[in-house]
C-alpha positions as CSV (number, residue, x, y, z in Angstrom):
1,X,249.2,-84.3,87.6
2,X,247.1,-82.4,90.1
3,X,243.8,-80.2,88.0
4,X,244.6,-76.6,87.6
5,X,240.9,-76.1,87.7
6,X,237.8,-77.9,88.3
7,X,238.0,-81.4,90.3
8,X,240.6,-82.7,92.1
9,X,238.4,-86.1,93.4
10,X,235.3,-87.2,92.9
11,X,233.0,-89.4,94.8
12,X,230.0,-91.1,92.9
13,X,227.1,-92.7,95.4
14,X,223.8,-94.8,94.3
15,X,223.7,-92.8,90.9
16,X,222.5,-95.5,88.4
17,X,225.3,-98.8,88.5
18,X,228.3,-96.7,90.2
19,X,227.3,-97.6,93.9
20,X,230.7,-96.5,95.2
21,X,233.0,-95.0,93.2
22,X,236.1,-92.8,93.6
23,X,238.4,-90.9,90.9
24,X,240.8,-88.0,91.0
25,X,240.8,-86.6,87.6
26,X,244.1,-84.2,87.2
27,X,243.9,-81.2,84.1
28,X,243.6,-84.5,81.4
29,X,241.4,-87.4,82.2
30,X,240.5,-90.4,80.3
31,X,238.1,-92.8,81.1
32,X,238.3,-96.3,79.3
33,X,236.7,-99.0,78.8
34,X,234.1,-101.4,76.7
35,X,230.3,-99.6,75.7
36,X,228.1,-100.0,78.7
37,X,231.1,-100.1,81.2
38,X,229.8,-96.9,83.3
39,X,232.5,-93.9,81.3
40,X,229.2,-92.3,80.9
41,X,227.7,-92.4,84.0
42,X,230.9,-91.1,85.3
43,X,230.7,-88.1,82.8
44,X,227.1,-87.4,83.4
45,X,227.6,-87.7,87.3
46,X,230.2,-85.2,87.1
47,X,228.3,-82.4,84.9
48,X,225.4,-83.3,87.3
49,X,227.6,-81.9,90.5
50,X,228.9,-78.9,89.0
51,X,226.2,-77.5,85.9
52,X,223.3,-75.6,88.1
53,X,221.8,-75.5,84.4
54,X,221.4,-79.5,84.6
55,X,219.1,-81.5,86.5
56,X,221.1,-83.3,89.1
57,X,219.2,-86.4,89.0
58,X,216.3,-88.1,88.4
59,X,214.4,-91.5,89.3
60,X,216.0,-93.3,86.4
61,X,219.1,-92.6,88.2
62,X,218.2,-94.7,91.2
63,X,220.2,-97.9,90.6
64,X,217.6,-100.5,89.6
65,X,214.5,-98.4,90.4
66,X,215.4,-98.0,94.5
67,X,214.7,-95.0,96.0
68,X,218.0,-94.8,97.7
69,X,220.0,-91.4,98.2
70,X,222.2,-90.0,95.2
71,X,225.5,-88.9,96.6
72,X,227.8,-87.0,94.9
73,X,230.4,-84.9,96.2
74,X,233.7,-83.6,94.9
75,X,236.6,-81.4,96.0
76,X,237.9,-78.6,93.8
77,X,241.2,-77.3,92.9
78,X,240.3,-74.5,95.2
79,X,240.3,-76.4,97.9
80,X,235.9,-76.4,98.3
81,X,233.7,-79.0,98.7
82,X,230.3,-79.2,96.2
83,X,228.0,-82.0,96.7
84,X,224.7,-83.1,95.7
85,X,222.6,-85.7,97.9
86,X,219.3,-86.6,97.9
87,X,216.5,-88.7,97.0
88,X,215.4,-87.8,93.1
89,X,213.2,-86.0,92.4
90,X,214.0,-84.0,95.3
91,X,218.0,-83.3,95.4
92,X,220.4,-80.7,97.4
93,X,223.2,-79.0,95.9
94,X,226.2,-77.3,97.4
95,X,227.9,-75.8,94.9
96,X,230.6,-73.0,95.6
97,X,230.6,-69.5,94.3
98,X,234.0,-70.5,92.6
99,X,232.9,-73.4,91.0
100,X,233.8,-73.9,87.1
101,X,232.0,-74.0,84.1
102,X,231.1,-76.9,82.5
103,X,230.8,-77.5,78.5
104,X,229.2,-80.8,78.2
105,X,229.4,-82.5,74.6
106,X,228.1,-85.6,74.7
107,X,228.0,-88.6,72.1
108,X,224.1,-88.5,71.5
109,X,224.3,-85.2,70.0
110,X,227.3,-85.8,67.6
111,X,225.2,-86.0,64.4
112,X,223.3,-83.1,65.1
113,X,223.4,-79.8,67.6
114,X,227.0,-79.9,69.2
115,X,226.4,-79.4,72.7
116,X,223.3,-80.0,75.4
117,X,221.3,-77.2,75.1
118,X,221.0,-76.4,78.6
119,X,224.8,-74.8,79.3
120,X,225.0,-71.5,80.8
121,X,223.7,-68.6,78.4
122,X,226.3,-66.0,78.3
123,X,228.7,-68.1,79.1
124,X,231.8,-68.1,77.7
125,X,232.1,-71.4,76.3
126,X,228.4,-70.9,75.4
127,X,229.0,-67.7,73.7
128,X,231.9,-69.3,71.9
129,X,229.8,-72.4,71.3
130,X,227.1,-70.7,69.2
131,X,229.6,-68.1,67.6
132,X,231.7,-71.1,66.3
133,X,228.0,-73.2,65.4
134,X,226.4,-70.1,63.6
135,X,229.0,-69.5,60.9
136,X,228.4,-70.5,57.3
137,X,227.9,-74.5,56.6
138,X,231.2,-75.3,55.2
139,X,233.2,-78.3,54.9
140,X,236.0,-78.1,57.4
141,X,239.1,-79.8,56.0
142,X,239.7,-82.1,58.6
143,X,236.0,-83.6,59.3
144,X,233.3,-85.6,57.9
145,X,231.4,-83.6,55.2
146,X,229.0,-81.7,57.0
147,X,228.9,-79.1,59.0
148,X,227.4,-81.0,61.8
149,X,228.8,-81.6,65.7
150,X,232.0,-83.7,64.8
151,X,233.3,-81.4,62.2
152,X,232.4,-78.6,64.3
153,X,233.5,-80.2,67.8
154,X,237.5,-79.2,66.2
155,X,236.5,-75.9,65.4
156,X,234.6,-74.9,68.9
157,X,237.9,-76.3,70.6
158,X,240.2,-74.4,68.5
159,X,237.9,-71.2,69.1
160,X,238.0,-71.9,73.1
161,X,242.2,-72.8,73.0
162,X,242.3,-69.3,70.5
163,X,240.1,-67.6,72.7
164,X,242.2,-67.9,75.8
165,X,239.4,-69.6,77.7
166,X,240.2,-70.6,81.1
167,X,238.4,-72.2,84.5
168,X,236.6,-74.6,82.3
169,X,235.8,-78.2,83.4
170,X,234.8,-79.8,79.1
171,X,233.2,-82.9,79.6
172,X,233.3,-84.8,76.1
173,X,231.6,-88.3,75.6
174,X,233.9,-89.7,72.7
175,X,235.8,-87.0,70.6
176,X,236.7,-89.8,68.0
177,X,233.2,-90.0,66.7
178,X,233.3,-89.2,63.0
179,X,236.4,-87.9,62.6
180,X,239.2,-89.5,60.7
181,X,242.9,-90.7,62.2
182,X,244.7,-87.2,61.7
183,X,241.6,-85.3,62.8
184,X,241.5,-87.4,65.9
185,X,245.2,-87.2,66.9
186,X,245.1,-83.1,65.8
187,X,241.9,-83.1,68.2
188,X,243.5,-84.7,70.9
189,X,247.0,-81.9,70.8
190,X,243.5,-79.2,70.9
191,X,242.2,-80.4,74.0
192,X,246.2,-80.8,75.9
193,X,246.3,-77.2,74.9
194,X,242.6,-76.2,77.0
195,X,244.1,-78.2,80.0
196,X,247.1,-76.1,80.1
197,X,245.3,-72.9,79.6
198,X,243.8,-73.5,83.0
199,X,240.9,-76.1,81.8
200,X,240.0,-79.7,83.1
201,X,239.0,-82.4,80.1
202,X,237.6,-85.5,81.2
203,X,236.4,-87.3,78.1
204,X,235.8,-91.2,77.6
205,X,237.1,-92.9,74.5
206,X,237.7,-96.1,72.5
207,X,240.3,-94.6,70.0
208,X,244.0,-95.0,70.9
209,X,245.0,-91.6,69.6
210,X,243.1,-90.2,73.1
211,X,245.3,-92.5,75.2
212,X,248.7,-90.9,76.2
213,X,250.7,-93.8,77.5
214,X,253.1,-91.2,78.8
215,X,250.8,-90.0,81.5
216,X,249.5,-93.0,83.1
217,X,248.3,-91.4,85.7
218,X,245.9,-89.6,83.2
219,X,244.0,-92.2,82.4
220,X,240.8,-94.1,84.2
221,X,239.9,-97.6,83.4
222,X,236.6,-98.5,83.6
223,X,234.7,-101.5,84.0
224,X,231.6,-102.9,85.3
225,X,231.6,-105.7,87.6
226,X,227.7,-106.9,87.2
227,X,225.8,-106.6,90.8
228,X,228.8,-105.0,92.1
229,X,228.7,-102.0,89.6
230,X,230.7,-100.0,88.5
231,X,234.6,-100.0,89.4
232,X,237.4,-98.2,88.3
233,X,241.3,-98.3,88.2
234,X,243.6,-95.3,87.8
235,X,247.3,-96.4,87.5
236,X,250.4,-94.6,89.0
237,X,253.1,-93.3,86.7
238,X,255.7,-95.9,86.0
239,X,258.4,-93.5,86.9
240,X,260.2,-90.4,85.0
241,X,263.4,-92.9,84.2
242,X,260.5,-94.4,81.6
243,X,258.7,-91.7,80.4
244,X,261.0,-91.0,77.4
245,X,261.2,-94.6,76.5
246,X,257.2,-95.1,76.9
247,X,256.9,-92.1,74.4
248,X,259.0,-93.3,71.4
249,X,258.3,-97.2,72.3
250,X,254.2,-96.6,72.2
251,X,252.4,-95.9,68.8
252,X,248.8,-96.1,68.1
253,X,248.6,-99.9,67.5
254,X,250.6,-100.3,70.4
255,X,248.5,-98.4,72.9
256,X,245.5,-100.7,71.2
257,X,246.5,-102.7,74.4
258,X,244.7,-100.8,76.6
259,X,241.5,-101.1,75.1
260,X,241.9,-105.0,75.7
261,X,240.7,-107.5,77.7
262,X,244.3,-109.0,77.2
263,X,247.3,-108.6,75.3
264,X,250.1,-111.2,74.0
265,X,253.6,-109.5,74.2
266,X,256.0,-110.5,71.8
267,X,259.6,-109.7,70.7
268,X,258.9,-108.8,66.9
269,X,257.1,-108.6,63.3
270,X,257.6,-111.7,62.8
271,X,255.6,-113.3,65.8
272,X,253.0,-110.8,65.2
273,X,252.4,-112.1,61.9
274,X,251.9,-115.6,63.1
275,X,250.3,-115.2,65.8
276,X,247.1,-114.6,64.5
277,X,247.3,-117.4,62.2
278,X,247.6,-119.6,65.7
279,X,244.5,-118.0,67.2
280,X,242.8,-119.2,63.9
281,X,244.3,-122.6,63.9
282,X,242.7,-123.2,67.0
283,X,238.9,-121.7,65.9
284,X,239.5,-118.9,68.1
285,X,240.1,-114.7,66.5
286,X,242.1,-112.5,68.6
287,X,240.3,-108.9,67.4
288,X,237.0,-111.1,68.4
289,X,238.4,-111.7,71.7
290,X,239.8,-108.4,72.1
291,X,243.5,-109.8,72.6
292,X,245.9,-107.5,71.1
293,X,249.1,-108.7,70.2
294,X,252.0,-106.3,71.0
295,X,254.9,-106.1,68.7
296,X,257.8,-104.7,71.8
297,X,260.5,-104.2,69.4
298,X,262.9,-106.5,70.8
299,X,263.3,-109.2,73.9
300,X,264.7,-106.3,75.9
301,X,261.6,-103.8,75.9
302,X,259.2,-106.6,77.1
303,X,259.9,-105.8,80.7
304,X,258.9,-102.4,79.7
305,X,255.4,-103.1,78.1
306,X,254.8,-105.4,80.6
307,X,255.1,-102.9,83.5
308,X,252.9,-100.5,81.5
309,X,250.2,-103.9,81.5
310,X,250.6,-104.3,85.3
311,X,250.1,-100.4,85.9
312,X,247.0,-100.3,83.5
313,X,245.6,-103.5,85.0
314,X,245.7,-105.4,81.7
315,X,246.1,-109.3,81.7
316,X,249.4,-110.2,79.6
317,X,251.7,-112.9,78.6
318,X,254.8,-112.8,77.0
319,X,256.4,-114.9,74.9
320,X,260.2,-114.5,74.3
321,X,263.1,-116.6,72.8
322,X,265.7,-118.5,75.0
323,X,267.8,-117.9,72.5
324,X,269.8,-121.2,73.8
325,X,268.7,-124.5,72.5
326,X,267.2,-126.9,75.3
327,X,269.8,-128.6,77.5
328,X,272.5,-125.3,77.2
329,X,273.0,-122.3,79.0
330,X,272.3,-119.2,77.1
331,X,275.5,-116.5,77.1
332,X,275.8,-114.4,80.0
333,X,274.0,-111.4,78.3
334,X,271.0,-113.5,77.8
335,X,270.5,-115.2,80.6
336,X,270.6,-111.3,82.1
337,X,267.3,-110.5,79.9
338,X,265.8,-113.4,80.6
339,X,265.9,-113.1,84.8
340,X,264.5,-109.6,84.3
341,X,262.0,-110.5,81.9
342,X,260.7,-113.1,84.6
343,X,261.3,-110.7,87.7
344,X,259.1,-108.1,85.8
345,X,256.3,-110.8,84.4
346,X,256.0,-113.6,86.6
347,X,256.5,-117.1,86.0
348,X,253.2,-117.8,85.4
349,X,252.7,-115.7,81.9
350,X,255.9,-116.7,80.2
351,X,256.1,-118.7,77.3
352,X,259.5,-119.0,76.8
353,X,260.7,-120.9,73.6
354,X,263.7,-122.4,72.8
355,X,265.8,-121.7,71.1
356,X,264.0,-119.4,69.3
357,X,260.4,-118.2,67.6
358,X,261.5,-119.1,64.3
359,X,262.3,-122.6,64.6
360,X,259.7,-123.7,67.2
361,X,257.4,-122.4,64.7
362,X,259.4,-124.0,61.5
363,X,260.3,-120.5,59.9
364,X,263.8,-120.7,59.6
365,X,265.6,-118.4,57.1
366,X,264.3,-115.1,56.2
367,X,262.6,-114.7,53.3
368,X,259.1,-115.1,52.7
369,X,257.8,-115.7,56.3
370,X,254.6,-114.3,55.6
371,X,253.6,-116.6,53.0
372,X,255.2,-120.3,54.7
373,X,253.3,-118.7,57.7
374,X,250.6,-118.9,56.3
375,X,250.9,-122.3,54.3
376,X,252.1,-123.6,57.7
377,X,249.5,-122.6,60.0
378,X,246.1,-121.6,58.4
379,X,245.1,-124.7,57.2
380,X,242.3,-127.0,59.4
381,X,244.9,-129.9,59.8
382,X,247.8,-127.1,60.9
383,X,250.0,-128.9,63.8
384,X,250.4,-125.9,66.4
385,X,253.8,-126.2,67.8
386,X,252.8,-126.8,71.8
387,X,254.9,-123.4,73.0
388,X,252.5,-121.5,71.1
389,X,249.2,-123.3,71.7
390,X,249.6,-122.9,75.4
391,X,250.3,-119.0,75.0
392,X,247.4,-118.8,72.9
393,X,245.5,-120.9,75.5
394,X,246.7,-119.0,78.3
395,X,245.7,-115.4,77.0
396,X,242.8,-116.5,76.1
397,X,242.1,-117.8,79.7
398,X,242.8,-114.0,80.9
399,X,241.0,-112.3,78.1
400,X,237.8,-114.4,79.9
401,X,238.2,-114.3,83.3
């Protein structure tokens, strides 16, 4: 989705660990990725192209201390160039008459005044900013119990969306910060109603609420690749045929997945309830290795999630039933799914059991699975069936690469 306003690419240069880095953020952007992975230097490179009111770099910028030229230059929806270059403390700016506003609201100042205090005055957003800050300290019924930023970051939003406010580029470090589930997902609808007023958000994030699995394309994964800095991956869409089935297939927990180092697809509840008990069978924790386990909702959505992984760049396996014992050919229907569940995956990250979950893990029948999970697999002396050790083993191996 090409930006309506502000950027439609950005190129980052010798500003702090991003030694070459290249985005095109459309009217939504997202950046994720762990704490220190560079979303922030991303943000703060952006707001340092476009904000005349903030200093465009300084010597801490310099990655590790060298005195080598800040570059950063973007292209806007316009069509102009901006750009600043230089050696802090002494930098050039080209910045076009046209250029946007920027509202920066960045995580330090959650807690306490909502926005850096060097915006624009008279401004719009800044105008709208202190308006919204100066009312009377009252609880607001969907944040924390103060008046302070993260209560008041919903109502500046809902005063800009109310306000009509257009040609805006809002540059938010974190909206989740303090707020609770509903607030978060009623936050995130406020800021897809700025973008199509005409406003550009690019905001990072670690809560799945912020992460629309529908729009791809939206979203920015960030990482940081030690001496080689900061890199970044922004997937394609996985095609329109998909989008309806992404959007009722994806939940919260589900899009946990792209917060993870890896994730372990399976068919249902029932080997998402165990499979955390194997991970602890073997002395290792899934949520400490930030492996999320997928629940797909059936053998035949598995080719789906795991073309959602490939796009996002996320390291998967899946493990699926034959659903034919060993030494016969399951029915014609199954042996279907199972070609395209290994044309979509690969080989090499299947864990296919036979003839199914259940009795490869010695839960046959249906009724209390939970608990004979549990008798069967937490204890120190627990005999992991060898299937699911090696898909265990194997995500692991991805989570750690």
């Amino acid at each position: 989705m090409t930006a309506a306003c502000g950027l439609t690419s950005v190129r980052v240069r010798g500003f702090r660990a991003a030694h070459d880095v290249t985005l095109a953020p459309g009217e939504v952007c997202a950046l994720v990725g762990e704490a220190n992975a560079g979303k922030s230097t991303l943000i703060a490179a952006i707001r340092a192209l476009l904000d005349p009111a903030a200093a465009p770099a300084d010597p801490l910028d310099l990655p590790h201390g060298r005195r080598v030229p800040v570059i950063v230059e973007g292209t806007l929806a316009s069509g102009a160039a901006c750009r600043i270059e230089g050696v802090p403390p002494a930098i050039a700016r080209v910045l076009p008459e046209d250029a946007p506003e920027v509202l920066h609201l960045p995580a330090e100042l959650r807690s306490g005044p909502l926005a850096a205090p060097d915006g624009r005055a008279g401004s719009q957003a800044r105008t709208l900013l202190e308006r919204t800050l100066s009312r009377a300290h009252a609880v607001h019924p969907m944040g924390p119990s103060t008046t302070t930023a993260a209560g008041s970051l919903v109502e500046v939003l809902e005063a800009l969306a109310g306000a009509g406010a257009t040609g805006l580029v809002v540059l938010i470090e974190e909206p989740e910060l303090y707020l609770r589930p509903q607030a978060q997902r009623y936050l995130y609808r406020l800021l897809r109603t700025l973008a199509a007023g005409g406003n550009q958000v690019v905001y990072s994030t670690h809560a799945p609420a912020f992460l629309n699995v529908a729009r791809l394309e939206e979203l920015v994964f960030v990482r940081h690749a030690g001496d080689a800095g900061i890199r970044v991956h922004q997937p394609a869409p996985i095609g329109v045929e998909n989008d309806f089935r992404v959007l009722t297939e994806f939940d919260a927990e589900r899009s946990e997945l792209f917060l993870a180092r890896a994730a372990l697809l399976v068919e249902g509840a029932t080997e998402k309830l165990v499979f955390p008990f194997i991970f602890r069978a073997l002395g290792r924790d899934a949520d400490r290795e930030a492996i999320t386990i997928v629940e797909c909702g059936g053998k035949s959505n598995i080719p789906l999630f795991a073309q959602v992984c490939r796009a996002a760049g996320i390291p998967f396996v899946a493990v699926h039933d034959r659903d034919a014992p060993p030494g016969r050919r399951p029915i014609v229907s199954e042996r279907v799914m199972n070609h395209e569940i290994a044309q979509v995956v690969g080989a090499d990250r299947i864990v296919e059991l036979a003839p199914d979950f259940e009795r490869v893990a010695g839960l046959s029948g249906h009724r209390h699975k939970p608990e004979r999970a549990w008798e069967r697999f937490a204890g120190p002396a627990a005999r992991i069936p060898p299937p699911l050790e090696r898909a265990v083993r194997l995500v692991l191996s991805l989570a750690q690469d």
